[in-house]
C-alpha positions, 0 to 999 in steps of 0.5 A: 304566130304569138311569141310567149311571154318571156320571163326574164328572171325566171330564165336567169333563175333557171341557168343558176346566173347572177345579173351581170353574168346574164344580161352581159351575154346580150349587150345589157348592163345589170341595171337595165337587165333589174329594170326588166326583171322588174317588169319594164316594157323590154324592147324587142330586139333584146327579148329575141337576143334574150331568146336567141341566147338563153332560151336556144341556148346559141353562141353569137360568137360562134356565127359570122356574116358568112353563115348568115348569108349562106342561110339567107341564099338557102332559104331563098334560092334552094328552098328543097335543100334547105328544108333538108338540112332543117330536117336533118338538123332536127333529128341531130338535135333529137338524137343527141341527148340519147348519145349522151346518155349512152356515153354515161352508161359506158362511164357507169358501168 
């Protein structure tokens, strides 16, 4: 599987922040966030905290050891759960911009 190319100015465009703002949330100075933007090679470490963070819009600070490890036993040890659990949390996913829109429809209304 090919990952896409990630445009890491575009991206930042999208979310409406300046450099500091972006590039910080991944460990990156500005400097070396300018540098990517303006086409050097980036490492893939950075472009998968890149997409971690901005494109599946993840909080880092919100996942420990702990969860990671549990994830990693599922995965290996209840392979039936876990596809369980992605499936379920796939549908959550699907579902929730259709709450959110009916919660604004009360607030309209």
């Amino acid at each position: 599987m090919t990952n896409p190319i990630i445009n890491p100015r575009e991206i930042r465009q999208q979310l409406g922040l300046n450099q500091q703002e972006f590039w910080s949330r991944i460990g990156v100075t500005q400097s070396g966030g300018s540098r990517y933007e303006s086409g050097r090679n980036m490492p893939r470490p950075v472009r998968e905290l890149l997409r971690v963070v901005h494109v599946e819009q993840i909080d880092l600070a919100r996942i420990n050891r702990e969860d990671y490890q549990i994830i990693q036993h599922l995965r290996e040890e209840r392979t039936e759960l876990y596809e369980t659990l992605r499936a379920a949390a796939a549908a959550a996913d699907e579902e929730a911009p259709l709450r959110h829109k009916h919660s604004h429809s009360h607030l309209q209304a």
